[in-house]
C-alpha positions in Angstrom: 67.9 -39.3 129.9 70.2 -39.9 132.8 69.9 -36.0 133.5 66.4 -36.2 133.1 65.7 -38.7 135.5 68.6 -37.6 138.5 68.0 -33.6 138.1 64.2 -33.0 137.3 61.3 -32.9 139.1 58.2 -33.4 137.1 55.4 -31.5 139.0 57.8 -28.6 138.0 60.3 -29.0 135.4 58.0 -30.4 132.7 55.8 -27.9 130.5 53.9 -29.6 127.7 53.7 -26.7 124.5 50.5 -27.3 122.5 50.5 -26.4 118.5 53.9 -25.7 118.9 55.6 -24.6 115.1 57.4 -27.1 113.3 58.9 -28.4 109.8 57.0 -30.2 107.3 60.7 -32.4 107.5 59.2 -33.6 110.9 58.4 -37.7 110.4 56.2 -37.4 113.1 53.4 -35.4 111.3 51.1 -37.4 109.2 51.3 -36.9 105.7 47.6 -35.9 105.1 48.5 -33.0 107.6 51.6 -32.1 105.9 49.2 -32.3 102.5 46.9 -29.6 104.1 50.1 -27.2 105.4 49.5 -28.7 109.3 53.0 -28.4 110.9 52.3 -28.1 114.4 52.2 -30.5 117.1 53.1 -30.4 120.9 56.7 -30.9 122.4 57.6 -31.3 125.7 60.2 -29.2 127.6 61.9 -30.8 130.0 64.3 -28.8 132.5 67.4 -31.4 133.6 69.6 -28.7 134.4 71.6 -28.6 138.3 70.0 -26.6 140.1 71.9 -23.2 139.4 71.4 -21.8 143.6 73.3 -24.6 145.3 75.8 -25.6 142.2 78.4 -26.3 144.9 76.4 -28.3 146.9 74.9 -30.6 143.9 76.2 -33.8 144.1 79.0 -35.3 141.5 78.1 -37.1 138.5 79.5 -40.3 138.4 81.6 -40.9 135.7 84.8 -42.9 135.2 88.2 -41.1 135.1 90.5 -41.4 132.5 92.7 -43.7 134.3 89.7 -45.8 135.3 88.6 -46.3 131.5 92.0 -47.4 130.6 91.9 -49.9 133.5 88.9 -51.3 132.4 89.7 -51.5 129.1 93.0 -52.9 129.7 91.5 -55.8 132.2 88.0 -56.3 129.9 88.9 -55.2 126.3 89.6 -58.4 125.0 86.1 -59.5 125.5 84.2 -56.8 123.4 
């Protein structure tokens, strides 16, 4: 979700598929369409990818290093 919320921009990285294919194993289908063979539904495509032309210029994700997590750990582990 964090990707999907820092790298997309709706108006053009969201398509919405309508009657795409699916498995009867899907929970979200109702059972008296799974009773008459109905296994589509629509799905949503979201792109969250960096933006492949200016890779090098996309910022950092923020993440802890190592070194940081062990700090942290170290300092608030107890607590948890």
């Amino acid at each position: 979700m964090w990707a999907a919320t820092t790298r997309c921009e709706p108006s053009e990285n969201i398509d919405i598929m309508c009657n795409a294919w699916n498995s009867a194993l899907d929970p979200r289908i109702a059972p008296a369409d799974k009773e008459s063979g109905v296994t589509a539904h629509s799905k949503a495509i979201i792109e969250a990818c960096r933006p492949f032309a200016w890779r090098d210029q996309f910022p950092t994700p923020s993440a802890l290093s190592a070194e940081e997590a062990r700090a942290i750990q170290a300092k608030w582990g107890k607590l948890l």
